[in-house]
Backbone as CSV, one residue per row, in Angstrom:
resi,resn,N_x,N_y,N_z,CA_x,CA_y,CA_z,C_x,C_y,C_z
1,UNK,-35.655,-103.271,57.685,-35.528,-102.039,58.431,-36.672,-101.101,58.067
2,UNK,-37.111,-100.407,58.905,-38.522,-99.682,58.432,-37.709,-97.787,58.787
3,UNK,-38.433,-97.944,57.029,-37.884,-96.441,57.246,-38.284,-95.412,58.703
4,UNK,-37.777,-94.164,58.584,-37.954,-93.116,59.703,-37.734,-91.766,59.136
5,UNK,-38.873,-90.744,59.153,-38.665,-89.838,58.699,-38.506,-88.623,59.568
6,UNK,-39.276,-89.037,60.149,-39.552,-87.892,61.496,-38.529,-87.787,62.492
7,UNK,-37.430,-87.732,62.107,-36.598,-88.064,63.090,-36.118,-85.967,62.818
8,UNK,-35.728,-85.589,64.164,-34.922,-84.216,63.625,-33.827,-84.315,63.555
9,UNK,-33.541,-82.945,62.706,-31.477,-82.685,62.425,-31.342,-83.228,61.767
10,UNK,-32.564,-84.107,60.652,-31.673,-84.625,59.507,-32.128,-84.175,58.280
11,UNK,-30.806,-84.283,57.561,-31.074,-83.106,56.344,-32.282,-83.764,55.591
12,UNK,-32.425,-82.758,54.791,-33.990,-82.816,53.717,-33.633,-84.328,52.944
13,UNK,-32.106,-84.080,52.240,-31.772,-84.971,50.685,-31.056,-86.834,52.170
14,UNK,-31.443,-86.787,53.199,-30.760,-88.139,53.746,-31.936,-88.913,54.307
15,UNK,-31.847,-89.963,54.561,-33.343,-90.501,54.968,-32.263,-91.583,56.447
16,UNK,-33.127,-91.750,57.147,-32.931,-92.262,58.531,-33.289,-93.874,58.628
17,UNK,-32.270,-94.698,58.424,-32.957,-96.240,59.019,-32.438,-96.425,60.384
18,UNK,-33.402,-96.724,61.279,-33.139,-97.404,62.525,-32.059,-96.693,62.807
19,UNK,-30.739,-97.013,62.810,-29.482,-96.118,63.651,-28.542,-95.638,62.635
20,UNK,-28.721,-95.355,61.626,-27.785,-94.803,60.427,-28.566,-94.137,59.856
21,UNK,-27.964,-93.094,58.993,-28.339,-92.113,58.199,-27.537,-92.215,56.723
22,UNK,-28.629,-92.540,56.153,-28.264,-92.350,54.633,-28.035,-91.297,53.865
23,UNK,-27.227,-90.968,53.293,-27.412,-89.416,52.813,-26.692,-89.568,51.189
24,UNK,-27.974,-88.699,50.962,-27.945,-89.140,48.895,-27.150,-87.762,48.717
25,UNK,-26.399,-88.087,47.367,-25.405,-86.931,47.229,-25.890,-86.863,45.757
26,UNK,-25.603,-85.307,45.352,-25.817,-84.622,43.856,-24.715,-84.726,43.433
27,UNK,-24.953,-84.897,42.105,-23.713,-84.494,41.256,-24.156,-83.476,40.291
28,UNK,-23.568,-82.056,39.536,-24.147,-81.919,38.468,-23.049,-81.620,37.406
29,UNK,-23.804,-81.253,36.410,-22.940,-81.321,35.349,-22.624,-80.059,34.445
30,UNK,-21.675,-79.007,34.261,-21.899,-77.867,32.917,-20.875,-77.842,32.470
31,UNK,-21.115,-77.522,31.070,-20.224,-76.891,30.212,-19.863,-75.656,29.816
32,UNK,-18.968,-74.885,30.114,-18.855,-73.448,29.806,-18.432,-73.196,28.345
33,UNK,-19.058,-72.449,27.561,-19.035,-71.981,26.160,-18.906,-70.908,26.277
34,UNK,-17.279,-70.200,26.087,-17.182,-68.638,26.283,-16.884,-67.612,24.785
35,UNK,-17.164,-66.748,24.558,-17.149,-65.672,23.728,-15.831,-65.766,23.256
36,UNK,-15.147,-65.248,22.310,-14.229,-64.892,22.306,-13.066,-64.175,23.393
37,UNK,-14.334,-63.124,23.625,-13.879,-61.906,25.070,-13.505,-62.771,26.299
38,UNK,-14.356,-63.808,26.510,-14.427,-64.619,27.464,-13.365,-65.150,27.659
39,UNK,-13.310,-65.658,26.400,-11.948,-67.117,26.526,-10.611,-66.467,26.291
40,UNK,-10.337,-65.053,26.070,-9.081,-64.325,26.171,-8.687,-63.992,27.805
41,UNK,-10.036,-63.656,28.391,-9.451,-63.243,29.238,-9.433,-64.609,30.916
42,UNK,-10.111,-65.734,30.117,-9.963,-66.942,30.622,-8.372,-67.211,30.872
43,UNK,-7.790,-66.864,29.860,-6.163,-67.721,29.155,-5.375,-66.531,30.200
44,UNK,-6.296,-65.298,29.844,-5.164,-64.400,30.490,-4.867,-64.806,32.113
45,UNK,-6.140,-64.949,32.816,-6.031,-64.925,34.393,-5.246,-66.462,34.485
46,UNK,-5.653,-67.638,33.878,-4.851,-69.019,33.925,-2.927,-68.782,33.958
47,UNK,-2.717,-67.860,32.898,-1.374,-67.324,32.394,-0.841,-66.571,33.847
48,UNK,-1.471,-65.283,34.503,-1.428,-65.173,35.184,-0.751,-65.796,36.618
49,UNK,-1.956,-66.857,36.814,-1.672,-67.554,38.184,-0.502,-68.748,38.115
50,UNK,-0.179,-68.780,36.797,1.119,-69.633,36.723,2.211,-69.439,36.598
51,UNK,2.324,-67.847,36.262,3.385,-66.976,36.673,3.793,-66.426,38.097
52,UNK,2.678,-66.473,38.826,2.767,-66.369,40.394,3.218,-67.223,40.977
53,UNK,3.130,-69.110,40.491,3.052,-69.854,40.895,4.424,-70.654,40.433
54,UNK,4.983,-69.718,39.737,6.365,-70.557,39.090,7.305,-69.701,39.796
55,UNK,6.556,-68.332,39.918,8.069,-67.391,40.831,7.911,-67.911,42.558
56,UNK,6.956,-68.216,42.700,6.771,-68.659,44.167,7.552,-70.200,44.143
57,UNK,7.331,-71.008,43.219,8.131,-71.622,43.196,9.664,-71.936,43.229
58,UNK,9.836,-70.694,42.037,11.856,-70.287,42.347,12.073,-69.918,43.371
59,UNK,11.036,-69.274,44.192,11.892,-68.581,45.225,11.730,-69.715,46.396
60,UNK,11.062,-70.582,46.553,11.394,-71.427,47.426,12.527,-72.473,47.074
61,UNK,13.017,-72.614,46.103,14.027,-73.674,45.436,15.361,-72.500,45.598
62,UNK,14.917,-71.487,45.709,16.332,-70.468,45.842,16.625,-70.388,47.024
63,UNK,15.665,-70.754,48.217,16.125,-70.475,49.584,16.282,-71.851,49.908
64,UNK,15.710,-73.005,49.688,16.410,-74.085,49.998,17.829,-73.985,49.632
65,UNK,17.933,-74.366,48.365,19.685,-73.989,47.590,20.590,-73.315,49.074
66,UNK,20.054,-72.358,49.277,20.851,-70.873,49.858,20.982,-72.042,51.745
67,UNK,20.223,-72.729,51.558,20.089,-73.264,53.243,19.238,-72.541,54.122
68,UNK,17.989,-71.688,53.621,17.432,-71.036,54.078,16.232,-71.306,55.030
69,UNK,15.384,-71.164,55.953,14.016,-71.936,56.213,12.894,-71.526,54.866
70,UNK,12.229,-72.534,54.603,10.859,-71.827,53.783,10.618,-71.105,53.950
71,UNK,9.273,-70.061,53.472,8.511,-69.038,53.817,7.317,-69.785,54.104
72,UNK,6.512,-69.225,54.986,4.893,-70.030,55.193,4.052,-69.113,54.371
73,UNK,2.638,-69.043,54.891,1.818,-68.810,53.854,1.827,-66.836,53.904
74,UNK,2.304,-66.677,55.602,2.102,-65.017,55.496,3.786,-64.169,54.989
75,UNK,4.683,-65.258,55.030,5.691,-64.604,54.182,5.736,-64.723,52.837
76,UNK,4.861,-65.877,52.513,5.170,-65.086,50.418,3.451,-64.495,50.276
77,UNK,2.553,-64.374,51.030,2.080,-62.658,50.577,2.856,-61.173,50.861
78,UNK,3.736,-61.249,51.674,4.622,-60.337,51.757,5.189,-60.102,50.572
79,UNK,5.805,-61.195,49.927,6.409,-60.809,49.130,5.601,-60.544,47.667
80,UNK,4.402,-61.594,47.656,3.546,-61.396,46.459,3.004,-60.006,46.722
81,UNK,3.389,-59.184,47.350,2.513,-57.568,47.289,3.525,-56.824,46.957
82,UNK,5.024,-57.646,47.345,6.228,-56.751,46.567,6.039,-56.866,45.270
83,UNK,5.824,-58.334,44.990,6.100,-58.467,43.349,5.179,-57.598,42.421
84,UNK,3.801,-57.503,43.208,2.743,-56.746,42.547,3.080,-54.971,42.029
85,UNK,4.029,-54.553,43.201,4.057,-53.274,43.606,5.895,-52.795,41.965
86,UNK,6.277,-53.918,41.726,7.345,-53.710,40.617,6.736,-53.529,39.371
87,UNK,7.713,-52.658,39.110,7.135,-52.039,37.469,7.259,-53.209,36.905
88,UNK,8.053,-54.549,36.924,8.194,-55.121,35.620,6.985,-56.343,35.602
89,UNK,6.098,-56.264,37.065,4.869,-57.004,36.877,3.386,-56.318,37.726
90,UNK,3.651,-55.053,37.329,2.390,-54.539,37.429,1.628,-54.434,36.883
């Protein structure tokens, strides 16, 4: 097959044989090394979103239980702006 370069619309990183397009993919690689400051407030936001994610959880296991329909995605921000708006998780 003889390569083709000149072909348009094709990206920079893919090269063109005859009727297919090859396309080379990146991978890369890092490691994050955080401060002290860093890695507290790493744990904190992780802690966080799994507390959102465990009450969003009860409350769908509470309305099944109850025989209820689910909530979709714009009824538990409804309610995640209630939960925000309570003293005991503001």
């Amino acid at each position: 097959m003889k390569e083709r370069t000149d072909v348009e619309g094709v990206l920079d990183n893919a090269t063109m044989l005859d009727d297919c397009v090859i396309q080379r993919l990146h991978a890369y690689r890092f490691e994050l090394v955080p401060t002290g400051v860093l890695l507290h407030f790493m744990r904190r936001i992780a802690g966080a979103s799994r507390f959102v994610d465990n009450k969003r959880l009860a409350l769908q296991v509470e309305r099944s239980e109850d025989s209820e329909k689910k909530l979709g995605y714009a009824g538990m921000c409804r309610r995640l702006a209630a939960w925000r708006h309570k003293l005991e998780t503001a």
